[in-house]
N, C-alpha and C positions, 0 to 999 in steps of 0.2 A: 504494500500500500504506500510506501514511504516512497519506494521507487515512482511510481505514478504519481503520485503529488509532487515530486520533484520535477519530473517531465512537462507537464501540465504546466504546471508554472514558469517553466525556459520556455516554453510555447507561446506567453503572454509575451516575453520578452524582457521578464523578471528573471534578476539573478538569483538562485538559490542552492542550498543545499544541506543536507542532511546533518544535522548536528549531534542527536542523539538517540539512540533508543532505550526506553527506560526499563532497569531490571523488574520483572514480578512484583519484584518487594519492597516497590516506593509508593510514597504515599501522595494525592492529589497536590499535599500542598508543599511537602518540598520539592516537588516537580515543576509546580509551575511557578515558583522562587528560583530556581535554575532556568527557563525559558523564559519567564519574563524578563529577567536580569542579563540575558544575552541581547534581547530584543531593544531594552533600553539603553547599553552598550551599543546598538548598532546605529541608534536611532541620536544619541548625544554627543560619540564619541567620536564616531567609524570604526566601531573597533566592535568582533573581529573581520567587520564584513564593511563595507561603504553602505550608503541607507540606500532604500529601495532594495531591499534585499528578504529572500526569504528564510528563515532559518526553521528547517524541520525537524521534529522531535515527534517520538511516538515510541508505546507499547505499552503493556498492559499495566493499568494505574491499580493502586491498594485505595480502599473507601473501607476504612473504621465503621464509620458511622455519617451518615447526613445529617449537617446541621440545619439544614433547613425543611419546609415542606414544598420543595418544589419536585416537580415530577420532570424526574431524567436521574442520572446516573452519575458516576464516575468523572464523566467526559465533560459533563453540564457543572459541574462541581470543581471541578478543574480551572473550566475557562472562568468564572463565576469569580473562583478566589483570586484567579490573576485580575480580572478588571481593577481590584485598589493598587495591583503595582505597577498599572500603565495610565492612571487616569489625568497626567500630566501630560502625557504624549499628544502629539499632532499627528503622527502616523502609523502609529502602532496597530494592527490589529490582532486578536488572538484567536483560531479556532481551532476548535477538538472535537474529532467525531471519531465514531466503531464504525471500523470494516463491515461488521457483520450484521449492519444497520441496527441494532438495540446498543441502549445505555444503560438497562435497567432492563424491569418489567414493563415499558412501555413506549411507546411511540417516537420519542424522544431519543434522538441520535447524538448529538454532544451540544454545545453552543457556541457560536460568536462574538466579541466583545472586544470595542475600544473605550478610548478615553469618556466616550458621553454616556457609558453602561452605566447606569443606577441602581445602585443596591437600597433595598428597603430593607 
């Protein structure tokens, strides 16, 4: 999957590329403290990539527990806790979704989310 979203996105005309796949046995939220933290590195610094750049990360996330009651998964819980570490950006975006199109028990495949995401 990582490969095809890579392609896909040189296709646009977007640089990117694969930066990491995460072991089993991480959990949502220090996963997306490591891809957010590249993402806003790429975005303030140029580093390790110039902006306009895609940087891809995937594999199967650990969820404890949902803190919330929204309906989706892993992947929704993921992008959800990165929106307060990009909500300064001007071009960040984050998404996360299952291959296997579920994130959960239900309909819900991952989520979306920049700077203007609002958490209630």
């Amino acid at each position: 999957m990582l490969e095809v979203a890579e392609k896909k996105i040189k296709n646009l005309k977007v640089n990117a590329a694969i930066i990491t796949s995460s072991p089993n046995d991480i959990g949502t939220r220090p996963f997306k403290k490591t891809v957010a933290s590249i993402a806003v590195d790429i975005e303030v610094y140029s580093r390790p990539f110039n902006p306009l750049y895609a940087p891809i990360a995937g594999g199967e996330l650990l969820v404890k527990t949902l803190e919330a009651s929204w309906k989706g998964g892993r992947n929704l819980e993921f992008a959800l806790s990165a929106a307060s570490m990009i909500e300064r950006s001007e071009k960040i975006i984050i998404t996360s979704a299952d291959s296997d199109g579920t994130d959960s028990l239900t309909d819900v495949v991952g989520g979306i989310v920049e700077s203007n995401t609002i958490l209630l």
